[in-house]
C-alpha positions as CSV (number, residue, x, y, z in Angstrom):
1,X,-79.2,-103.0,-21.5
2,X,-75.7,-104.0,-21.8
3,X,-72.3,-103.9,-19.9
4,X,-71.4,-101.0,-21.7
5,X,-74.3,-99.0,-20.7
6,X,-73.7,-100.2,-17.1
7,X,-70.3,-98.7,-17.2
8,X,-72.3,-95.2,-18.7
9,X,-74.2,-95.3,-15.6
10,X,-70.8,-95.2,-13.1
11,X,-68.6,-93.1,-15.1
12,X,-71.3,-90.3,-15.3
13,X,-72.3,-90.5,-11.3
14,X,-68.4,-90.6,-10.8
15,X,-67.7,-87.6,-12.6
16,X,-70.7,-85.8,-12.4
17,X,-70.7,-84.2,-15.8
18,X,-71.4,-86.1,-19.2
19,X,-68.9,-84.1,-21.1
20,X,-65.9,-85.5,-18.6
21,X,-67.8,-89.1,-18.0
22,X,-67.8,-89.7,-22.2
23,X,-64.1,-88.8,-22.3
24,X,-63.3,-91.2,-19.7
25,X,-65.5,-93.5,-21.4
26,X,-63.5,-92.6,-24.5
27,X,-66.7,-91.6,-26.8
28,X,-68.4,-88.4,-27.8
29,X,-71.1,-86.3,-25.2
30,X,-73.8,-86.6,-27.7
31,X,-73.0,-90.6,-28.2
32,X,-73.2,-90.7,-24.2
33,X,-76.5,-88.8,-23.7
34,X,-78.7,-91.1,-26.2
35,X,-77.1,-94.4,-25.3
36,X,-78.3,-92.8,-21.7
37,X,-81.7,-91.7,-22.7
38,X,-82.2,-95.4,-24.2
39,X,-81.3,-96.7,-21.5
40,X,-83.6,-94.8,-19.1
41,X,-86.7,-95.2,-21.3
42,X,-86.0,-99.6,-21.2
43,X,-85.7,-99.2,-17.3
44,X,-88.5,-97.0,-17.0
45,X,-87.3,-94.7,-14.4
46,X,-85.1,-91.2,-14.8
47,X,-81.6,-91.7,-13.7
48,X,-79.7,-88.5,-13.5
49,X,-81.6,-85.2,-13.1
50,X,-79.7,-82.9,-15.6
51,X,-78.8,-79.2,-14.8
52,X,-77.1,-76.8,-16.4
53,X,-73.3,-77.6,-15.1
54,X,-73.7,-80.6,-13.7
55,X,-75.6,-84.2,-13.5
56,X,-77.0,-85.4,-10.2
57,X,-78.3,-89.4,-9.7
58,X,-81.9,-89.7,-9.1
59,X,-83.1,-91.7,-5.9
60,X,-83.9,-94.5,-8.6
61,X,-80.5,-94.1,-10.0
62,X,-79.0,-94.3,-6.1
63,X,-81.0,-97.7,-5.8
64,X,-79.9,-99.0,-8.4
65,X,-76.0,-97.9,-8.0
66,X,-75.0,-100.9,-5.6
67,X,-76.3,-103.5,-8.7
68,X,-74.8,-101.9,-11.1
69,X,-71.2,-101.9,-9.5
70,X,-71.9,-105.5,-8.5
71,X,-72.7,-106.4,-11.9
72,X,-69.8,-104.5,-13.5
73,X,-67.2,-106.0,-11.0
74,X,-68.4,-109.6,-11.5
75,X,-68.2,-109.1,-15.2
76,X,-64.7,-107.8,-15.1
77,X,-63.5,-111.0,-12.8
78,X,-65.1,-112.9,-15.3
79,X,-62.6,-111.1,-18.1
80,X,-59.8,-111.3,-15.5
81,X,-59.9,-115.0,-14.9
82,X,-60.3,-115.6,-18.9
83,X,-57.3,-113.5,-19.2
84,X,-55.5,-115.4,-16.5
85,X,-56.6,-118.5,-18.6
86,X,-54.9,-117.5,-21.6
87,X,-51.9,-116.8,-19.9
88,X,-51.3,-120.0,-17.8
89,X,-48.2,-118.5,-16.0
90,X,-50.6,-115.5,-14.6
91,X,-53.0,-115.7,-11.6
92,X,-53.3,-117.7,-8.6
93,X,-51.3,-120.9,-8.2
94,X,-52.1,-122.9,-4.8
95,X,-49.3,-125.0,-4.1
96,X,-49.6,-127.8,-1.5
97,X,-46.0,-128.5,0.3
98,X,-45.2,-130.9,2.9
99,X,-44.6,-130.1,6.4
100,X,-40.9,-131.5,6.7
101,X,-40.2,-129.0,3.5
102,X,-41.9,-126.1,3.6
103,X,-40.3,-124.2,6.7
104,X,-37.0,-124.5,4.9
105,X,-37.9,-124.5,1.3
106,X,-40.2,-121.6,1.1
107,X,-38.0,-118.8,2.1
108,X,-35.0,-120.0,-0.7
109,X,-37.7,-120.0,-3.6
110,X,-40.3,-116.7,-2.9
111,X,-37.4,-114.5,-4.6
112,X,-36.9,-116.7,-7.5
113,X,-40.2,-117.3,-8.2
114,X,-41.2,-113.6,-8.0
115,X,-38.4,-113.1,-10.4
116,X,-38.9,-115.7,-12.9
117,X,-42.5,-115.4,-12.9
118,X,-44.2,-112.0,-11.1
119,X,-47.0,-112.6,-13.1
120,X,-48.0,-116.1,-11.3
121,X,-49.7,-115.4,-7.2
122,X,-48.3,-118.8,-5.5
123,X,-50.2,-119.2,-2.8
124,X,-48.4,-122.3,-0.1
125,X,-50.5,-124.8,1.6
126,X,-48.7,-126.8,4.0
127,X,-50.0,-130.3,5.4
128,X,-49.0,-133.8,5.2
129,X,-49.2,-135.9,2.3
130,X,-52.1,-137.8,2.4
131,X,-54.4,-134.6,3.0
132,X,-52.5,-132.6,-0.4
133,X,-53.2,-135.3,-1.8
134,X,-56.8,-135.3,-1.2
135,X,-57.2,-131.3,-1.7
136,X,-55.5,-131.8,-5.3
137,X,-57.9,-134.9,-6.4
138,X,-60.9,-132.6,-5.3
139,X,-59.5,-129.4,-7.1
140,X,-58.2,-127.3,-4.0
141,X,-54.6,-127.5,-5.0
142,X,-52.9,-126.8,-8.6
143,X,-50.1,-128.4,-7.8
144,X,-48.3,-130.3,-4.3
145,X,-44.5,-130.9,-3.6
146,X,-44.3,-133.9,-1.9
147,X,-40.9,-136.4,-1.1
148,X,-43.0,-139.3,-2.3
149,X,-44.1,-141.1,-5.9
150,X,-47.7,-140.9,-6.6
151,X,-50.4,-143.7,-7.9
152,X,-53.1,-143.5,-10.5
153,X,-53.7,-142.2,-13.6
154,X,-54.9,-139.3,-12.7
155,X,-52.1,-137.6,-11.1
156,X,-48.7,-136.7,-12.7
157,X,-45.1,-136.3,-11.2
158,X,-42.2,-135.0,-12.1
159,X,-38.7,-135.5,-9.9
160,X,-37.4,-132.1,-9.1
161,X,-34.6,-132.5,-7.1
162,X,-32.7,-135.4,-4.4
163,X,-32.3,-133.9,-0.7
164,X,-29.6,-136.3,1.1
165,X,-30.3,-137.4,4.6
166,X,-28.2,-136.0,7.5
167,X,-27.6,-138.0,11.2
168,X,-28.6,-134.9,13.5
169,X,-26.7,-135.8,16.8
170,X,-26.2,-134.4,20.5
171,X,-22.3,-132.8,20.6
172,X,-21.5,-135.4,23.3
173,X,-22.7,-138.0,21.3
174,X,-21.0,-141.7,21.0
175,X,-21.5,-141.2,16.6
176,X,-20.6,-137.2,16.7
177,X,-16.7,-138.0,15.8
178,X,-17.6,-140.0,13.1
179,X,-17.3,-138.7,9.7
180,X,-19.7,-140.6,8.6
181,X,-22.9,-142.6,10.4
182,X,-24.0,-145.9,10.2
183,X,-27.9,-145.8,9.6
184,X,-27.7,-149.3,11.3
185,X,-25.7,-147.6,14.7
186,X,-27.9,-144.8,14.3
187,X,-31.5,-146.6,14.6
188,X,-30.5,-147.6,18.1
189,X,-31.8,-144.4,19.6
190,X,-33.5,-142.7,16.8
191,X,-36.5,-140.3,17.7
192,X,-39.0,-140.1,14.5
193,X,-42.4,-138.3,13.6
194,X,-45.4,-139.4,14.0
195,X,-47.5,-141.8,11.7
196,X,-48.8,-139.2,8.3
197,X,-45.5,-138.2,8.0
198,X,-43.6,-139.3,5.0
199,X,-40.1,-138.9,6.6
200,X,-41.1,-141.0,9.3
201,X,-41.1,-143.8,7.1
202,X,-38.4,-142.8,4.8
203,X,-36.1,-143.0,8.0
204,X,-37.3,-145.8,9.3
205,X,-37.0,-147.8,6.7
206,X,-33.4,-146.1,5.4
207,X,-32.3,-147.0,9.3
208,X,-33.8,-150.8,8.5
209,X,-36.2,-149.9,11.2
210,X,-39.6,-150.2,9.2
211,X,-42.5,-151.5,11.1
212,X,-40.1,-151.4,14.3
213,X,-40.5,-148.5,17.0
214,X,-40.5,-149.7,19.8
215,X,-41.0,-147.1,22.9
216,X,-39.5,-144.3,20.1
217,X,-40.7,-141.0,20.8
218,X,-43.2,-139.7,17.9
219,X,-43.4,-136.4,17.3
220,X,-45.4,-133.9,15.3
221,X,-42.9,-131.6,14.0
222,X,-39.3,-131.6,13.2
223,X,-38.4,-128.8,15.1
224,X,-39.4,-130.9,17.9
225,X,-37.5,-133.5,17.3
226,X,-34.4,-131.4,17.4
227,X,-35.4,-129.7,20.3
228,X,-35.2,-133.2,22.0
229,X,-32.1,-134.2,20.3
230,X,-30.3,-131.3,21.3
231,X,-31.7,-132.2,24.8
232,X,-29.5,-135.5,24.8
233,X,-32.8,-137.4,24.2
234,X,-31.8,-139.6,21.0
235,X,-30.7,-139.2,17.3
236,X,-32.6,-138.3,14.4
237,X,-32.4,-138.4,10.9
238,X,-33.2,-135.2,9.2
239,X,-33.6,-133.6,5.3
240,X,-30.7,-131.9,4.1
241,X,-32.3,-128.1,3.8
242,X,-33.0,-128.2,7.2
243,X,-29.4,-128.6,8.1
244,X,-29.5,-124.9,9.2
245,X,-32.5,-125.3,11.9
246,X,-30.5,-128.1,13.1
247,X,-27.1,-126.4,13.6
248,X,-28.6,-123.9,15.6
249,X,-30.5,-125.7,17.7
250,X,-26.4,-127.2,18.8
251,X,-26.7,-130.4,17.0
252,X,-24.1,-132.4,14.9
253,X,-24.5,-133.3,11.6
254,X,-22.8,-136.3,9.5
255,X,-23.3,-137.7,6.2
256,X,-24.7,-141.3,6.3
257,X,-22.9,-144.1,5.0
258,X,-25.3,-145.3,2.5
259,X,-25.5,-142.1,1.0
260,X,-29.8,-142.3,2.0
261,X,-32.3,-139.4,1.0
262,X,-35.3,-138.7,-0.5
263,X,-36.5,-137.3,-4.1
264,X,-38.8,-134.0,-3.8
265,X,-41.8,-134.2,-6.6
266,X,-44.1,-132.0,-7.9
267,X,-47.3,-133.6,-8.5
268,X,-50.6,-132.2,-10.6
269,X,-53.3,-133.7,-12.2
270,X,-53.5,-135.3,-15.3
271,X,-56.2,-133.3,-17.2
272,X,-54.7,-129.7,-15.2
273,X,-55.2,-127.5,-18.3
274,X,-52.2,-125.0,-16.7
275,X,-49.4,-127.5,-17.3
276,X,-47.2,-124.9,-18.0
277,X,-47.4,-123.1,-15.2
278,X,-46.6,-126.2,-13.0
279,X,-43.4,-127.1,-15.3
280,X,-42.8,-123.4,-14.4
281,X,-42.8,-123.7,-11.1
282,X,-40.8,-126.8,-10.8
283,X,-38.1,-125.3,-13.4
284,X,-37.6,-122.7,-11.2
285,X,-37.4,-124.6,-7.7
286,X,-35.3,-127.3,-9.2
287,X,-32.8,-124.7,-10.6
288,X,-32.6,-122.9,-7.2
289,X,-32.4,-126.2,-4.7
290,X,-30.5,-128.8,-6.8
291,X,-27.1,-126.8,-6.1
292,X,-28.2,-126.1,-2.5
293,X,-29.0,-130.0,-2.0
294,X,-26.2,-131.2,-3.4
295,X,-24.3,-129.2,-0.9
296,X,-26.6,-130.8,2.2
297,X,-25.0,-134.0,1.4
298,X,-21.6,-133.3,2.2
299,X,-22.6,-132.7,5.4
300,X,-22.1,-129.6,8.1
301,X,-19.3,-130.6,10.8
């Protein structure tokens, strides 16, 4: 007994006839009904009960229908994730994105991504850093974009593109008629998120506030954090792609002084034997965003 046979088996109880199941079979009646009647004398049991104009399944052949389709679908996954395989841009792709990114990211790189490579399924993941992290060492992730270089020799980044920092401010604001903002004047009031976010850190420390918060309020999310900005509540300091979430929640934005921001990675494993479908990816997200970051850091009035 073989796969082909197993096929025989469904293409005859589909059709009903052997004369139509050996042309969708693509072979010859007579081929069909001896690879058939070999294949019922090594099982032991009668599987169709021939007439003159048509083939019924036995009640062995019904019992034994369910394994057979099991057994064919399993092996034609098997062929379909070998294919996938030999064609590293087709298939599933699980890619791991940061919170602070992903709201804003994902809907300006679906359509290129489709485009450039509609064989390739991306599936998103979003979570903080330390966790993609994690789900990539243990195989859960092909590939995360994080704002954050990597240790260890067994992971592998690649810069795609530099996202300035934006001062997100209240309209009535004493720093809103500024062109540009001091991150020094700008730390006196800041609100940041909470600890396991990289961008809490990154504007911290680009504020010279590291290790300093003092009675700051820590949120989980950035949308948050604007929410309480645009309720007079503080400052923030936020990436450039989400400039637009921030304009319409009523804030003001200003380029900071220091020109401060943050490099967005893509990061994969060292022995990840679909390399080229991660340079893929990051080809085609660093062609669409570099132009559209670049833009952030002039700033929106």
């Amino acid at each position: 007994m073989n796969l082909r046979d197993l096929r025989y088996i469904l293409a005859i109880a589909e059709h009903g006839q052997f004369s139509r199941a050996a042309e969708a079979c693509g072979i010859s009646q007579p081929t069909l009904s001896v690879q058939v009647r070999k294949l019922e004398e090594a099982l032991g049991v009668t599987l169709f009960e021939r007439g003159a104009k048509s083939v019924v399944p036995t009640d062995a052949c019904d019992r034994l229908l369910g394994h057979v389709r099991g057994a064919v679908a399993e092996a034609d996954a098997i062929l379909a994730v070998a294919r996938d395989l030999r064609d590293p841009l087709a298939g599933r792709f699980r890619l791991g994105i940061i919170p602070t990114l992903a709201p804003y990211l994902l809907p300006l790189i679906f359509a290129p991504l489709r485009e450039s490579l509609p064989a390739l399924e991306i599936e998103p993941w979003e979570d903080q850093t330390l966790a993609l992290l994690e789900r990539l060492r243990t195989h859960q992730l092909d590939a995360a974009l994080l704002a954050t270089e990597v240790d260890g020799p067994d992971l592998v980044s690649e810069a795609l593109f530099e996202e300035p920092f934006l001062a997100a401010l209240p309209p009535d604001h004493r720093l809103a008629g500024r062109e540009l903002v001091d991150e020094a004047e700008l730390a006196q009031d800041i609100l940041v998120l909470a600890d396991g976010h990289c961008l809490r850190d990154q504007a911290l420390a680009a504020c010279g506030q590291a290790g300093l918060l003092g009675s700051t309020l820590r949120s989980a999310s950035l949308s948050t954090l604007l929410n309480m900005v645009a309720a007079g509540y503080g400052t923030t300091l936020i990436p450039g792609l989400a400039a637009g979430a921030a304009q319409d929640a009523g804030l003001v934005l200003r380029p900071l002084s220091a020109r401060a921001g943050r490099c967005i990675r893509i990061v994969w494993r060292a022995g990840f034997p679909r390399r080229a479908a991660v340079e893929a990816v990051g080809q085609v997200i660093a062609a669409r965003l570099r132009p559209f970051a670049e833009g952030a850091a002039a700033g929106a009035v």
